[in-house]
C-alpha positions as CSV (number, residue, x, y, z in Angstrom):
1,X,0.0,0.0,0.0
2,X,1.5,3.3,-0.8
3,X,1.7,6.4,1.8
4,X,0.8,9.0,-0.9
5,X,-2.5,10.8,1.0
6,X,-5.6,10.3,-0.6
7,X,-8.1,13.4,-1.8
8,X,-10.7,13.6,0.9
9,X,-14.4,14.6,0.1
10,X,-13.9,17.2,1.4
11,X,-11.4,18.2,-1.5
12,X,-13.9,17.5,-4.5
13,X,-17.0,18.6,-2.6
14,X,-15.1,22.2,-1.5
15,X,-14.1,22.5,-5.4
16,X,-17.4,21.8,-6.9
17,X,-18.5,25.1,-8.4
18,X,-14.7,25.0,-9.9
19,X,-15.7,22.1,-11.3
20,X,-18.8,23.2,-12.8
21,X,-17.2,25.8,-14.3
22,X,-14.4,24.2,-15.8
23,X,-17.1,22.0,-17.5
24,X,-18.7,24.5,-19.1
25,X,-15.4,26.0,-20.7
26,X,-14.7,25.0,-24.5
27,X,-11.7,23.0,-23.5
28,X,-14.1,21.3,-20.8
29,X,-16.9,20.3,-23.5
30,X,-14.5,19.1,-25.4
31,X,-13.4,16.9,-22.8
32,X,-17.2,15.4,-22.9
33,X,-17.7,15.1,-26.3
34,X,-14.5,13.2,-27.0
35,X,-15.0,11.1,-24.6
36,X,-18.7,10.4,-25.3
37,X,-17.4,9.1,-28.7
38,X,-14.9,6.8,-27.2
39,X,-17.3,5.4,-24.8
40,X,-20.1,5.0,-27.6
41,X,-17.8,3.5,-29.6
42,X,-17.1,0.5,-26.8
43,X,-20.7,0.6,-25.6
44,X,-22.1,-0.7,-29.4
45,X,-19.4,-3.7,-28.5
46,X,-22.0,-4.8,-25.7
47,X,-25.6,-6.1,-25.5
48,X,-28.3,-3.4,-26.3
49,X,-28.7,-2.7,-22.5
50,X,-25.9,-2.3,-20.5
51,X,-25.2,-2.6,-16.2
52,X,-22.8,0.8,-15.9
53,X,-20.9,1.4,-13.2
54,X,-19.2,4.9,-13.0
55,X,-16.6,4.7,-10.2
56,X,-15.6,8.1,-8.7
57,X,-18.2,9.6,-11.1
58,X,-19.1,12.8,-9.7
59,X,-22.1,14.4,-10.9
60,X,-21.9,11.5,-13.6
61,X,-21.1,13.8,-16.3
62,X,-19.7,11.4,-18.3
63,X,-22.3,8.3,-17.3
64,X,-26.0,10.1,-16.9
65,X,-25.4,10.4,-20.8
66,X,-25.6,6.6,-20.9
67,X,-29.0,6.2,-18.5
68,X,-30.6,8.5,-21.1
69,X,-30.3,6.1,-23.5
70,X,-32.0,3.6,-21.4
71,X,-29.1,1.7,-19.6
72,X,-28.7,1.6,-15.8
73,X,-26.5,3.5,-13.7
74,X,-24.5,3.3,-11.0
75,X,-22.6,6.4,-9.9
76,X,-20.1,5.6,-6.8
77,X,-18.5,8.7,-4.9
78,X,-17.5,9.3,-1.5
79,X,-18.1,13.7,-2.1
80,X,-21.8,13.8,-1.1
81,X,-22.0,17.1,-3.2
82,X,-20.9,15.7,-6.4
83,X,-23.4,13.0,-5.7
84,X,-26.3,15.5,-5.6
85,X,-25.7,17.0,-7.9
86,X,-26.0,13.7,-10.0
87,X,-29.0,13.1,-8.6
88,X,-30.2,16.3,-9.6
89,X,-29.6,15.8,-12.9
90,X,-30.8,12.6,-13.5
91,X,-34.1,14.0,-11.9
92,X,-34.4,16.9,-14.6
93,X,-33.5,14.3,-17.4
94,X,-35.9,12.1,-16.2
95,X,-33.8,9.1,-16.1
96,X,-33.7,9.1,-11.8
97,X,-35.1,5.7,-12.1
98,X,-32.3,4.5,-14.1
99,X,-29.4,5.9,-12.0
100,X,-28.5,4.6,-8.5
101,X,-26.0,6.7,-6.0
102,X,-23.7,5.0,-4.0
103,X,-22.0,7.3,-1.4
104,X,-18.4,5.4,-0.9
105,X,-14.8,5.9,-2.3
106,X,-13.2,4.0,-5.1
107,X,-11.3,1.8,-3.1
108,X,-14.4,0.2,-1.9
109,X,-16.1,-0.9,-4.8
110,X,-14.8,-4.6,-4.1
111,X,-17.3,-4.3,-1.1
112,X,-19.8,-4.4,-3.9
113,X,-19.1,-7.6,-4.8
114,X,-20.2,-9.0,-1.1
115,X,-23.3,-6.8,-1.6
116,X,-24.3,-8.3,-4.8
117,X,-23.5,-5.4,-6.8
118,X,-21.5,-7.3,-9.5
119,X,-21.5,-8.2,-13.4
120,X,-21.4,-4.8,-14.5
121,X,-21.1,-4.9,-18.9
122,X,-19.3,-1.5,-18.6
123,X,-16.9,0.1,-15.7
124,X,-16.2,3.9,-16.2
125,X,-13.2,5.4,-13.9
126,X,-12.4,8.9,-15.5
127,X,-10.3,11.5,-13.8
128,X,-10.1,9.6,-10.6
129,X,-6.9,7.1,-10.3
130,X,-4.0,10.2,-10.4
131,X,-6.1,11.6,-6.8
132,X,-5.6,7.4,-5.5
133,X,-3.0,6.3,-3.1
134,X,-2.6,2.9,-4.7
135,X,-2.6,2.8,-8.7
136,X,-2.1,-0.9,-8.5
137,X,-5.0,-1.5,-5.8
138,X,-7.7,0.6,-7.7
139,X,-7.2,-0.8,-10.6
140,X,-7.4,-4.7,-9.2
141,X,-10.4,-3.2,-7.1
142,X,-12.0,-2.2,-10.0
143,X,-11.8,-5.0,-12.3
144,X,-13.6,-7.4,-9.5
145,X,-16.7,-5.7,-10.6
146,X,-16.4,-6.5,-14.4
147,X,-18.1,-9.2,-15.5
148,X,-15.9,-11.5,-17.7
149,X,-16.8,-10.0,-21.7
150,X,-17.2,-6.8,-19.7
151,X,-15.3,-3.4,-20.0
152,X,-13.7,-1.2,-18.2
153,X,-12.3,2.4,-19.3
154,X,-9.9,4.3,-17.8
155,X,-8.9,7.7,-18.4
156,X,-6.6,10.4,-16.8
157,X,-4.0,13.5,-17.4
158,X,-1.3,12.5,-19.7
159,X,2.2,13.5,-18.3
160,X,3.6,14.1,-21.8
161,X,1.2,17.1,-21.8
162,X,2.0,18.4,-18.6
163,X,5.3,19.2,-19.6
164,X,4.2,20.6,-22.9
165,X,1.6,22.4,-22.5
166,X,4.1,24.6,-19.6
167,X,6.6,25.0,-22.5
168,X,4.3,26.0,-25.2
169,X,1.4,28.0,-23.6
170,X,3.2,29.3,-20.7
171,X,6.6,29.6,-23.1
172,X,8.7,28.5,-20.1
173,X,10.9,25.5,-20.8
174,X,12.3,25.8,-17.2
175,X,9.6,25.1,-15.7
176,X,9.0,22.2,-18.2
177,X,12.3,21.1,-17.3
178,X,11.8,21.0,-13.5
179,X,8.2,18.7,-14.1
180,X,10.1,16.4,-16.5
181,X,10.4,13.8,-13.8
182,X,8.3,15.1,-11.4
183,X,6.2,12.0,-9.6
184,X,3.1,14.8,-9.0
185,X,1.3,18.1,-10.2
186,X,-0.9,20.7,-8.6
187,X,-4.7,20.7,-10.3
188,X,-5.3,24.2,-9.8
189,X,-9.5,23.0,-10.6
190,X,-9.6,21.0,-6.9
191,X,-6.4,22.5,-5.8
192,X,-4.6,19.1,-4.7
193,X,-1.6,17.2,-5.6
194,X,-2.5,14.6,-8.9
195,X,-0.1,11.9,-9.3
196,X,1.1,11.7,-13.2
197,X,0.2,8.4,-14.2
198,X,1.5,6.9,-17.6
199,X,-0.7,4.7,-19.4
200,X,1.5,2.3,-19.9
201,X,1.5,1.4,-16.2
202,X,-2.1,1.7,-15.9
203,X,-2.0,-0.9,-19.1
204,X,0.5,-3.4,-17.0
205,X,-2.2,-3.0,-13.8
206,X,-5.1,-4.0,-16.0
207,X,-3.4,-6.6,-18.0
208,X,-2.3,-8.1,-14.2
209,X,-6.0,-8.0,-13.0
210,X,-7.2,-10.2,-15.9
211,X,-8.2,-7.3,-18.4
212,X,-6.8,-7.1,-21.6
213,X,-6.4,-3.7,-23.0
214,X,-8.0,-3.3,-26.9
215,X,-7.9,0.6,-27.4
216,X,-5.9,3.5,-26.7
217,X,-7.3,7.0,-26.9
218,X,-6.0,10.7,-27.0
219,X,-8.3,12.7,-25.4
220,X,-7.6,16.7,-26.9
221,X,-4.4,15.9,-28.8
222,X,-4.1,19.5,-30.2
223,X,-6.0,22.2,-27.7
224,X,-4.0,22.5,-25.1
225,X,-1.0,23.6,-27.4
226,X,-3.5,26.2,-28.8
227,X,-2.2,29.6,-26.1
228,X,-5.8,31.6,-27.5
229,X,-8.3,30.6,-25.3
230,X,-10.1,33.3,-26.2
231,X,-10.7,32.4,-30.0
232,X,-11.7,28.6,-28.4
233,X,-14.8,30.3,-27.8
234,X,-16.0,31.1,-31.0
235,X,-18.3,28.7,-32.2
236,X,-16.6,28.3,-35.9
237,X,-13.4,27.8,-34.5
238,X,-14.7,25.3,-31.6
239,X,-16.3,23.3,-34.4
240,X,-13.2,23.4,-36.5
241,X,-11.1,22.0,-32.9
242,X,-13.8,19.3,-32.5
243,X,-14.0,17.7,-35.4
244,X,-10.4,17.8,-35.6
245,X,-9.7,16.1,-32.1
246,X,-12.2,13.7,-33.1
247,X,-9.8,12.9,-36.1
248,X,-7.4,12.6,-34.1
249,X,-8.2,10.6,-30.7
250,X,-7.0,7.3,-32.1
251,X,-4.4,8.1,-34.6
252,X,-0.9,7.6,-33.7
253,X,1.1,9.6,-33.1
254,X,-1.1,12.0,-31.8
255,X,-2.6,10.5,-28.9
256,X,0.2,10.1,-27.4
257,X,0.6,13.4,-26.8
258,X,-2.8,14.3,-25.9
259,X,-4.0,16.2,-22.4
260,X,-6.0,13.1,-21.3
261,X,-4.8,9.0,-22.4
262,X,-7.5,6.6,-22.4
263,X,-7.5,3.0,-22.1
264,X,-10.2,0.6,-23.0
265,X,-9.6,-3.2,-21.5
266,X,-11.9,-6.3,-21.6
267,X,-12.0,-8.5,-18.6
268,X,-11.1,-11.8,-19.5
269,X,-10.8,-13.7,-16.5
């Protein structure tokens, strides 16, 4: 067990307006919308209704998408805010009776397997693992509640970005220099240490806990090298940045550079 501290609640419930706004900027959307491709993408993979479990999903932004297209839901977080908020908005999309809140941290979603709670077709875990302790433990955690066939997708900050993102937009390659090896960043959104996770490691933990990893996505491979952020907010522009990003979220070498990595992995054993 690693002694890297752990986000509390209190962290992500303290920051949630933050977060609400940073959803709403361009380069937020376009977080969603890529993503929501990817997803789709693995979701027409798997029967025509699917068992979801979003683990450390927040307001399930990314999963409430899926309930309204008549799957099931089951949002876990351990920031009672966030969770509200979910329920909130499954409530004014009507799909409340499709998603199901679970107040509890990552970590304990191999309780769910005691509690019945198992067999899920599809296991989101977006934007959580680089806040967790134990990279290694989350990921074997999460896996128990894959049903073999099942997938899981993973996604968080890619550390290639970091470091060029701080030479490019902030033109300061001496401050790139100093994160070049650097085991943790500050996320100025929930203001807390992130670990910078690579996804090749993630890929190793998955492929040790029985999941074998089919797809690699970039997630923004081109908009955080873009310094305007003002021009991002025209809509001509922001269509022109979309439709390239979605070009270019699985073609090589791109992705590999992009702000966010995303691994997809079937559970075979």
């Amino acid at each position: 067990m690693s002694d890297r501290p752990q986000a509390t609640p209190e962290v992500f419930d303290r920051r949630a307006e933050a977060w609400d706004a940073w959803q709403e900027t361009p380069w937020g959307r376009l977080r969603y919308r890529l993503v929501a491709h990817t997803v789709d993408r693995a979701v027409r993979r798997l029967s025509a209704t699917c068992r979801v479990l979003d683990a450390g999903g927040a307001d399930g932004a990314d999963s409430l998408r899926l309930a309204q297209r008549g799957h099931h839901v089951t949002i876990v977080d351990h920031a009672p805010a966030l969770l509200a908020r979910a329920r909130a908005r499954a409530r004014a999309a009507g799909v409340d009776h499709l998603v199901r809140t679970v107040c509890a941290g990552v970590d304990e979603v191999p309780e769910l397997r005691r509690t019945g709670e198992v067999g899920f077709d599809l296991v989101l875990c977006h934007n959580v693992l680089h806040y967790l302790p134990d990279t290694p433990a989350a990921v074997a955690g999460l896996a128990t509640a894959v049903r073999p066939g099942g997938l899981i997708s993973v996604l968080a900050p890619n550390p290639a970005m970091d470091l060029l993102a701080i030479a490019v937009r902030r033109s300061s390659p001496a401050e790139a220099f100093g994160l070049l090896d650097a085991e943790a960043l500050f996320s100025e959104t929930f203001e807390h240490d992130m670990l910078r996770l690579e996804a090749e490691d993630v890929a190793a933990a998955l492929e040790k806990s029985g999941c074998t990893v089919t797809d690699r996505f970039g997630i923004r491979c081109a908009t955080d090298l873009i310094a305007n952020d003002e021009l991002k907010h025209t809509p001509a522009f922001f269509a022109d940045l979309e439709r390239l990003e979605l070009a270019l979220c699985d073609r090589e070498p791109y992705l590999r550079m992009a702000r966010f990595w995303q691994l997809l992995a079937t559970r075979v054993k």
